[in-house]
C-alpha positions in Angstrom: -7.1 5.6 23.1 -10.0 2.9 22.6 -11.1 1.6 26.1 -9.6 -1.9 25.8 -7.5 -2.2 22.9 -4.0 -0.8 25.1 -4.6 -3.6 27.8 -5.6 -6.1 25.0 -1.9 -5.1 23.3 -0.1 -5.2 26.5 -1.7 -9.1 27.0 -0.5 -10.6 23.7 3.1 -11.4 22.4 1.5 -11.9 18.8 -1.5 -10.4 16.5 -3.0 -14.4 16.4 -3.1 -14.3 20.4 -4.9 -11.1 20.4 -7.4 -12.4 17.8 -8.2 -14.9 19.8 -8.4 -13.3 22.8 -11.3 -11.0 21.1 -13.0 -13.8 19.5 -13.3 -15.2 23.5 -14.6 -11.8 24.5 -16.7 -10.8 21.7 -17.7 -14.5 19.4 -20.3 -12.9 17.6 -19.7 -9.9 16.6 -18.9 -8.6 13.0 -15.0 -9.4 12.0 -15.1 -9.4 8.2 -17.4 -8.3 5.8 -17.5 -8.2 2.0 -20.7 -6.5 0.1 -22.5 -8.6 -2.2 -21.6 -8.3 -6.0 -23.6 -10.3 -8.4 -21.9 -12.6 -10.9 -18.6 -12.5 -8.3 -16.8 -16.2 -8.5 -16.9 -15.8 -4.7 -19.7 -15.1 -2.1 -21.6 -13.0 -4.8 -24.4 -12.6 -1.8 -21.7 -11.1 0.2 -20.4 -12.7 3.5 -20.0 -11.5 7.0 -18.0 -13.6 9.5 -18.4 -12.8 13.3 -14.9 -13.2 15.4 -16.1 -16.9 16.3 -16.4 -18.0 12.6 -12.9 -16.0 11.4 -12.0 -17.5 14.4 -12.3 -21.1 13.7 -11.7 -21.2 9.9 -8.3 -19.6 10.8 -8.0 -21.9 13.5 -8.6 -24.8 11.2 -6.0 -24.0 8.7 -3.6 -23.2 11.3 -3.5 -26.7 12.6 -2.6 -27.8 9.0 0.4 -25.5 8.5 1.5 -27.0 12.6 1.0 -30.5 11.3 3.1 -29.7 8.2 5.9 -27.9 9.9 5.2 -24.9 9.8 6.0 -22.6 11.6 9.0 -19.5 12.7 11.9 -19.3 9.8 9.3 -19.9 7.0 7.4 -17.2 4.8 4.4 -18.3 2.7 3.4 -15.7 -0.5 -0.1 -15.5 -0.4 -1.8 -14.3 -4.1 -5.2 -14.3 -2.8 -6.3 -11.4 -4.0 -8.8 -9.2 -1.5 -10.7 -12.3 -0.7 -11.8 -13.7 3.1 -9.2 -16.6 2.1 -6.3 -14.2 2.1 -7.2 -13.0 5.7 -8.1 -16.1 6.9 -4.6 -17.6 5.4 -3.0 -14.6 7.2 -4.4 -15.3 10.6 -3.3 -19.0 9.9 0.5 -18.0 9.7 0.0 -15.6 12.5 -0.9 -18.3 14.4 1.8 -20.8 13.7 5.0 -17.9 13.9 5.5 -18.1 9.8 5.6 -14.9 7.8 2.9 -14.0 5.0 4.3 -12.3 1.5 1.5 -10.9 -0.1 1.4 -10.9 -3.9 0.2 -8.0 -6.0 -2.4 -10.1 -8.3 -1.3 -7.4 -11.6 2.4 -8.6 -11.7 3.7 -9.8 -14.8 5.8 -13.7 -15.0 9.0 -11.7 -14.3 7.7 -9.2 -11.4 6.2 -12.7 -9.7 9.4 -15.2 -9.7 11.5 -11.8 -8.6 9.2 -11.8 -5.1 9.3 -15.4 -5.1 12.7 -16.0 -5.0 14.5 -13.2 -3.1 11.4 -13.1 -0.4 12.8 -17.0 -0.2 8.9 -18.0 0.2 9.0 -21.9 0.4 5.6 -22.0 -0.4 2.9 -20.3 -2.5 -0.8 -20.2 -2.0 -3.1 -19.4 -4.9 -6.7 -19.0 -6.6 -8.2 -21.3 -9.4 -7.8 -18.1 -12.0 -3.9 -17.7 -10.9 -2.7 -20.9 -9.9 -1.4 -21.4 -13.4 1.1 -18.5 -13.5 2.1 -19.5 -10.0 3.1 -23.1 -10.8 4.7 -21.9 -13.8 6.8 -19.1 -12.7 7.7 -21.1 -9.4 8.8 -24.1 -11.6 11.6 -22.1 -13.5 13.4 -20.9 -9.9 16.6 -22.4 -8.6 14.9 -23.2 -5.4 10.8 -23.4 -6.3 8.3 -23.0 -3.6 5.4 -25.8 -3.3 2.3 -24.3 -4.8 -1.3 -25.1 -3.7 -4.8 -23.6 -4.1 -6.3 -22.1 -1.0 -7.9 -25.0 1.0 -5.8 -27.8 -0.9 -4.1 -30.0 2.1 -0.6 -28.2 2.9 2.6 -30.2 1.7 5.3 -30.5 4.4 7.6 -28.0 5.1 11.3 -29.4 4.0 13.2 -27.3 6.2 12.2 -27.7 9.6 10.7 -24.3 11.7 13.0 -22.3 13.8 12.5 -23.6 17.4 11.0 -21.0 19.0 7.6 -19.0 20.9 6.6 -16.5 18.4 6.3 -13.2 19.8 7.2 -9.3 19.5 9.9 -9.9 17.4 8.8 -12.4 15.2 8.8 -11.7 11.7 5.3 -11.7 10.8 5.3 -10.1 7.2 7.1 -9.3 4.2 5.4 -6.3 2.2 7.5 -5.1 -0.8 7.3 -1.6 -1.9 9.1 0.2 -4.8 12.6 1.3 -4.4 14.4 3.9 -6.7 17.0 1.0 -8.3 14.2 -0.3 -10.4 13.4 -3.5 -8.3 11.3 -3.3 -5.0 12.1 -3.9 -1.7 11.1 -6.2 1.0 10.0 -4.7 4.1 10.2 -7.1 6.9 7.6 -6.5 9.3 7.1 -7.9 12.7 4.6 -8.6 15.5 5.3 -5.4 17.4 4.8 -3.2 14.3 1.4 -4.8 13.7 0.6 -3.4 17.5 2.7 0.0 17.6 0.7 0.9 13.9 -3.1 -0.7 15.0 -2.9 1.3 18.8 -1.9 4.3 16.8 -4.7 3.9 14.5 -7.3 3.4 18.4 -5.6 6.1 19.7 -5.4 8.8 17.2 -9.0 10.2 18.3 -11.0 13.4 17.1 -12.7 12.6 14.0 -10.9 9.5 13.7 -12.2 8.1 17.1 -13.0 4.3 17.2 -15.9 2.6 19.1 -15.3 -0.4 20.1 -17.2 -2.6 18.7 -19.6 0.0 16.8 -17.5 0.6 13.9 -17.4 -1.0 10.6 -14.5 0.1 8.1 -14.9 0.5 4.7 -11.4 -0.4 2.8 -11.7 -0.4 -0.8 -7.6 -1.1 -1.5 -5.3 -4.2 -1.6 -4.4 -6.4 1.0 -1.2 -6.5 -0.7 -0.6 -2.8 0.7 -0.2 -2.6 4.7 -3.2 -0.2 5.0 -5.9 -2.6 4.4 -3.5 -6.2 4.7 -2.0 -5.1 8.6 -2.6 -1.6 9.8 -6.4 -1.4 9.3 -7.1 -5.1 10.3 -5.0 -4.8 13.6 -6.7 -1.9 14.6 -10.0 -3.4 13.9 -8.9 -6.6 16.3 -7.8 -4.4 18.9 -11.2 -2.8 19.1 -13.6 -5.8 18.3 -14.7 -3.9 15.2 -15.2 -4.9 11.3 -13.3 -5.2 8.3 -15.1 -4.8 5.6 -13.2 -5.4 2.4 -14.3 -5.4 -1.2 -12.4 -7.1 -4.3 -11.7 -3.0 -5.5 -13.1 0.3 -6.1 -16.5 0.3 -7.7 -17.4 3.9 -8.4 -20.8 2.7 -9.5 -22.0 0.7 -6.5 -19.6 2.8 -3.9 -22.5 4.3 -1.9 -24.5 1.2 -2.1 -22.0 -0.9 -1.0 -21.3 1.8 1.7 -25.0 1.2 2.8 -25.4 -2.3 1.9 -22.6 -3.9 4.3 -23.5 -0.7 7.2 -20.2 1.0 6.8 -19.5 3.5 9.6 -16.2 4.3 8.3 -14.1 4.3 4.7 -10.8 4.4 3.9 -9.7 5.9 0.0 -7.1 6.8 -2.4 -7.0 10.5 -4.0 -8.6 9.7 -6.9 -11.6 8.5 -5.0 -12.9 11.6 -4.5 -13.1 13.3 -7.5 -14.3 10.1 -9.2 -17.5 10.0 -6.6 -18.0 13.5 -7.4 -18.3 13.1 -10.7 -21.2 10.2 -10.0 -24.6 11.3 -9.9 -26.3 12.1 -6.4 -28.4 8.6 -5.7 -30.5 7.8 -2.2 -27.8 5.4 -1.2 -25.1 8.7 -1.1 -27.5 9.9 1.1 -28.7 7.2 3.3 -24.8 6.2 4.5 -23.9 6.0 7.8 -20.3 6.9 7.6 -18.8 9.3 9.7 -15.3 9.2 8.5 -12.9 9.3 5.6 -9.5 8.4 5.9 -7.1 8.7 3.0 -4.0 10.8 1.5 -4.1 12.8 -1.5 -7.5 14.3 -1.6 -6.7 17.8 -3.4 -7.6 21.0 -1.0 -9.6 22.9 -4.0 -11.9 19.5 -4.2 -12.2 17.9 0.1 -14.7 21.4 1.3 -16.8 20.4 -1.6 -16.7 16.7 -0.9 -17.4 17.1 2.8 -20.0 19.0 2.0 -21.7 16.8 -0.1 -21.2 13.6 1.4 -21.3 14.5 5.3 -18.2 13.0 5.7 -15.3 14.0 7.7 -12.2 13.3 5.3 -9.1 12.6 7.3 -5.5 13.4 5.3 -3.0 11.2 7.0 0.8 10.5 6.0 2.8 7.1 6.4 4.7 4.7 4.9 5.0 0.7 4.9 8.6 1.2 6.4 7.0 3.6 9.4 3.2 1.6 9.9 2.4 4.5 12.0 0.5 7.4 10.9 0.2 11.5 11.3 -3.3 12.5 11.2 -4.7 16.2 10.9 -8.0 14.4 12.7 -8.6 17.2 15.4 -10.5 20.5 14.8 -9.7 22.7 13.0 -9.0 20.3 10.5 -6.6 22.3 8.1 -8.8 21.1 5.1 -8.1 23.9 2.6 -4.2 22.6 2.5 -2.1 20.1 2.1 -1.6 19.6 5.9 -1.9 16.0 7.4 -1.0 16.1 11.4 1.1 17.1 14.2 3.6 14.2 15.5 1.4 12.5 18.3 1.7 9.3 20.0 5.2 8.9 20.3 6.1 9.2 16.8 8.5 11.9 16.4 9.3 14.5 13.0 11.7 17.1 12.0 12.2 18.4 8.9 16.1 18.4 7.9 18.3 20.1 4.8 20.5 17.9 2.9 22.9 18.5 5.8 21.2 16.8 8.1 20.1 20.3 9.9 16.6 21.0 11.1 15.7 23.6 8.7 13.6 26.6 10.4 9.8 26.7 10.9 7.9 27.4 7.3 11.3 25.9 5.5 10.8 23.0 2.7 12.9 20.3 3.9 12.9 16.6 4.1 10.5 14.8 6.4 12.9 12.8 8.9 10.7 10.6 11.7 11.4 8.0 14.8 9.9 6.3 17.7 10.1 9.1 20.4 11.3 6.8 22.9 15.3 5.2 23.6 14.6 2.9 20.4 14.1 5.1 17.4 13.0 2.0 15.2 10.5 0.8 17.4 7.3 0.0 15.5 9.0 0.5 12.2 9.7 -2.0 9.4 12.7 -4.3 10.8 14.9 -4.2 7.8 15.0 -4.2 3.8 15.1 -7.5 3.5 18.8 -8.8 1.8 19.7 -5.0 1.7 21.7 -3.9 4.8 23.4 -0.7 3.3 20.0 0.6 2.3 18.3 -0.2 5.7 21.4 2.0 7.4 21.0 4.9 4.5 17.1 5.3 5.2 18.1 5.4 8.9 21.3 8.0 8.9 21.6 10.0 11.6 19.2 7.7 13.9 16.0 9.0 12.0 14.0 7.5 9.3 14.4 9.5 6.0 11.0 9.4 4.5 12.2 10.8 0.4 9.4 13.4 1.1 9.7 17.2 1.0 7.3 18.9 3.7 7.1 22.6 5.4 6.2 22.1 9.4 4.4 25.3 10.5 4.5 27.8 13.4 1.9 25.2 15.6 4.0 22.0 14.5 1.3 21.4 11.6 3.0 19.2 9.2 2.7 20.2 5.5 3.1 17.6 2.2 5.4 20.0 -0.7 6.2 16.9 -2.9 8.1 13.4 -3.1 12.2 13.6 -3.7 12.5 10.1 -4.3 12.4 9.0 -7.8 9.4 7.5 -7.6 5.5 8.3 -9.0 2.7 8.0 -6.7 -0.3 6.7 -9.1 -3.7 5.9 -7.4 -1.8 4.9 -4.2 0.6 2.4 -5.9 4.6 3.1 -5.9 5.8 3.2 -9.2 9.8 3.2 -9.6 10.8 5.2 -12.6 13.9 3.4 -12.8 12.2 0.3 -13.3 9.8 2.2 -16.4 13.0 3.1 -18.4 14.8 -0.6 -18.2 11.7 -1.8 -19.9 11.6 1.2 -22.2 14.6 1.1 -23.2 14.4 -2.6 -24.6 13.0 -1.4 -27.4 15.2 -0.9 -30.4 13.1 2.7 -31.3 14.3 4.1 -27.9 17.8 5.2 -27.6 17.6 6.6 -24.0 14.5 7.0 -21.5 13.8 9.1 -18.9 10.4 8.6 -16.8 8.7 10.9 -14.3 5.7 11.9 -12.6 3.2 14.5 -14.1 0.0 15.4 -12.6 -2.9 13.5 -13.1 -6.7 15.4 -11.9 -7.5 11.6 -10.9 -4.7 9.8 -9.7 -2.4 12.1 -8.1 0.5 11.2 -10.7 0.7 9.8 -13.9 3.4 8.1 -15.8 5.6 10.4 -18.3 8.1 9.0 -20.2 10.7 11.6 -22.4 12.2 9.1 -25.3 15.5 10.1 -27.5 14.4 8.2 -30.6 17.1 6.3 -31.9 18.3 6.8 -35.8 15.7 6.2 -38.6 12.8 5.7 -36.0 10.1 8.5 -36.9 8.6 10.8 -33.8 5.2 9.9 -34.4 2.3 8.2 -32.5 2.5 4.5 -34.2 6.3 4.8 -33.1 4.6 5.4 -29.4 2.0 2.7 -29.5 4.7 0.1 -30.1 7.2 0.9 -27.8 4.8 0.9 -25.0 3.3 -2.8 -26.6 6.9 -4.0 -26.2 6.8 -2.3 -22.2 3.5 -4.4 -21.9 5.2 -7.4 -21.8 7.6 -6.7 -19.0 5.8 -4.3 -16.3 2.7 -4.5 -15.1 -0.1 -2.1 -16.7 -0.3 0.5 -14.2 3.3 1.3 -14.4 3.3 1.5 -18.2 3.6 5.0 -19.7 0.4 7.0 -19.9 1.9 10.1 -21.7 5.5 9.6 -24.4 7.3 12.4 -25.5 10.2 11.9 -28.4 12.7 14.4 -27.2 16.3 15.9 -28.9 18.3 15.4 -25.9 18.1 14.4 -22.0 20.4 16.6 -20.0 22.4 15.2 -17.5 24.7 16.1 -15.1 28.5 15.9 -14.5 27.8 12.6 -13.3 25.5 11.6 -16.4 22.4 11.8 -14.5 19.5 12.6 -16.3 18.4 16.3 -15.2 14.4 15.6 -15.3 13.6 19.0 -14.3 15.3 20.5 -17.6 14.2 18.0 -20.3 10.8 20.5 -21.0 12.1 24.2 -20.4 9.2 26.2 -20.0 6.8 23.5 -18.8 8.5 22.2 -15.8 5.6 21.6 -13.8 3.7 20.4 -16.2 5.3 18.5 -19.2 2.0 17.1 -20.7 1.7 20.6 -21.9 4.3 20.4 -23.8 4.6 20.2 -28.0 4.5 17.2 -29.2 3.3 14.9 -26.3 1.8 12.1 -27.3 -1.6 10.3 -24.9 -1.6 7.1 -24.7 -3.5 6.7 -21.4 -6.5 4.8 -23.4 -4.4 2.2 -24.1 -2.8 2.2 -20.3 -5.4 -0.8 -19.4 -5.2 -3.9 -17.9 -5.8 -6.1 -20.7 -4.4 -4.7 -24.4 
């Protein structure tokens, strides 16, 4: 464990107390960091705030969500893309006991007033470039939220904050993730999650070690996702280090970003990797300081040849947003040549069960099942799906967490990854419910039935597959493609469109009429792009059309 950040934790009933408490200790050192990008709307230069100056801002905009109302009881969706003002904002509700949705900046009218109105956010922060779809979609809910533009004076609350001293227990968050129904869920994250995931992070150790106050971490993903948005930035507080947070990837300008903002540390996605690799070697690559990697996904036949040519320790880890917590295989030997990502450490417990429920025997596929080792299972988990009580009790049956995915735990309690059970593609780090694919699929009047699944993808992990029964008169060809995924444009957001189609006879199903994925390509089950007749339409899977 990082000297310091177990004692800071045990001082502070919130994430905003301990904040402060470092920005007392440690006012000028590095909090938040973003490299400079010329012709960026925002700090094109870059920007580094020490604790003092996070400290204040945050401080500042805190006193106008108290003098508005705000306060425990209210949650605040916050579509402020990866931007200092969406950390700043965070802090800011931290501070007051409200709770901060984060928006994914890609989601289409209809994915937007869905979070809107079952998170129950009663206001919505935004940017010049977004405010326009938020006042609009807000304006056609039963119950609208007030929408403002970051910095724009904060309307009263009209329902007035619960009466109480935010603390453990307060709901600090609401991240939504993809569900298997079609629709996302809210997770509702509290205080002591942010604490039980960000002493995790300090304590983990080996090639993940933290200095306090000598490292600077390198997070090229979403606030909108818990690893960047709570887990990293907690653990970061906790040990007085820096956050340094660009808008996105930038292949191009990785390593000299790496180099220009003095990055001891990066975080990534699988398809990171093998894009860098395909990059030409540059004095920047070679002139970084970082010491560590840490990621899921990086595929064993490429992360010896990375390593090698980057100096750079690449750490395969395995969570959730519904577990914060992370296993780690950080400690040498590093099991790099496999799929391997930790032994349970820390207090956070695994076994891997049969669909009875049974632990299955040592070297035996099963389902990863995990929990808090101590007399509360949950603790430092996600509190609840928000407005979903049945499927909050089925993830927890039997008093452990089921995670959806399939793992082998070896002889020396090394945990394996096999693949994901749930219905649900993994593409470049975002959750991508099939379910959700074939409702808008199947509006179109070419598609008679739908079925979507994952396929591999050498960049992105997965990649969306979609098997279409054509309906009468409609001819199997590519135009017939292109326009049924024009018509899907228009109601799911660009990544979760289909990058392969594939006009099919029939879609087994069972007993129960559920679609039988594995038997819709005999012969090329583990790899339907292979397939006759398959149809790429991954150049026009972009984010404008």
């Amino acid at each position: 464990m990082t000297p310091g950040a177990a004692e800071l934790a045990a001082d502070c009933a919130t994430v905003w107390q301990a904040f402060a408490a470092q920005a007392a200790r440690c006012p000028d050192a590095a909090f938040l960091c973003i490299p400079p990008r010329p012709g960026r709307a925002y700090h094109p230069e870059g920007l580094e705030l020490t604790y003092a100056a996070a400290f204040a801002l945050a401080a500042a905009r805190a006193e106008r969500f108290r003098q508005g109302g705000w306060g425990p009881g209210h949650r605040v969706a916050l579509m402020l893309d990866n931007r200092p003002d969406h950390t700043i904002h965070q802090l800011a509700l931290y501070a007051v006991g409200a709770s901060q949705v984060p928006v994914n900046p890609d989601y289409l009218d209809h994915e937007l007033a869905y979070l809107l109105e079952h998170s129950g956010a009663a206001l919505a922060i935004g940017l010049p470039h977004n405010i326009g779809q938020l006042r609009r979609v807000a304006a056609g809910l039963p119950r609208p939220p007030a929408v403002i533009l970051a910095g724009d004076p904060v309307p009263p609350a009209l329902v007035p904050a619960r009466a109480e001293t935010p603390g453990r227990a307060t709901e600090a968050a609401v991240i939504y993730t993809s569900g298997t129904t079609g629709r996302p869920k809210g997770c509702v994250i509290d205080h002591e999650y942010h604490f039980v995931v960000g002493l995790t992070y300090a304590g983990h150790g080996g090639a993940l070690t933290l200095r306090p106050g000598g490292d600077r971490v390198f997070v090229p993903l979403p606030v909108f996702h818990v690893n960047a948005g709570l887990n990293t930035l907690t653990a970061m507080i906790l040990t007085g280090n820096c956050l340094i947070l660009p808008d996105r990837f930038h292949p191009a300008s990785f390593w000299a970003d790496l180099r220009a903002t003095r990055a001891t540390a990066m975080h990534y996605l699988g398809i990171i990797p093998p894009i860098l690799m395909k990059q030409p070697v540059t004095e920047d690559e070679r002139a970084h300081t970082v010491r560590f990697g840490l990621g899921a996904g990086l595929d064993p036949a490429l992360h010896r040849a990375f390593e090698e040519r980057t100096g750079i320790a690449m750490v395969e880890v395995w969570g959730m947003t519904e577990t914060g917590r992370f296993f780690a295989d950080c400690h040498e030997p590093r099991m790099i040549d496999t799929r391997a990502f930790g032994r349970p450490a820390q207090g956070f417990d695994a076994q891997v069960w049969d669909d009875q429920g049974r632990e299955v025997p040592r070297g035996t596929p099963g389902e990863l099942v995990v929990r808090d080792a101590g007399p509360d299972p949950r603790r430092g988990f996600f509190r609840e799906y928000l407005k979903d009580p049945a499927a909050t009790e089925a993830a927890w049956a039997g008093g452990w967490f089921h995670t959806g995915d399939v793992v082998i735990q070896d002889e020396t309690g090394m945990l394996h990854f096999v693949e994901r059970r749930k219905n649900i593609i993994r593409r470049s780090g975002e959750n991508i419910s099939a379910a959700e694919v074939e409702n808008a699929l199947v509006g179109h009047p070419a598609v008679a039935a739908a079925a979507v699944l994952g396929v591999p993808d050498e960049l992105r992990d997965e990649e969306v597959m979609a098997a279409i029964l054509p309906a009468p008169g409609w001819p199997r060809e590519a135009e017939t493609a292109r326009a049924i995924l024009r018509h899907a444009r228009g109601l799911i957001a660009y990544y979760k469109l289909p990058g392969w189609i594939a006009f099919v006879d029939d879609l087994p199903r069972t007993g129960t009429q559920k679609v039988r994925k594995g038997l819709i390509f005999p012969g090329h089950e583990a790899d339907p792009r292979r397939a006759p007749g398959v149809i790429d339409l991954r150049p026009l899977k972009t984010r404008t059309a």
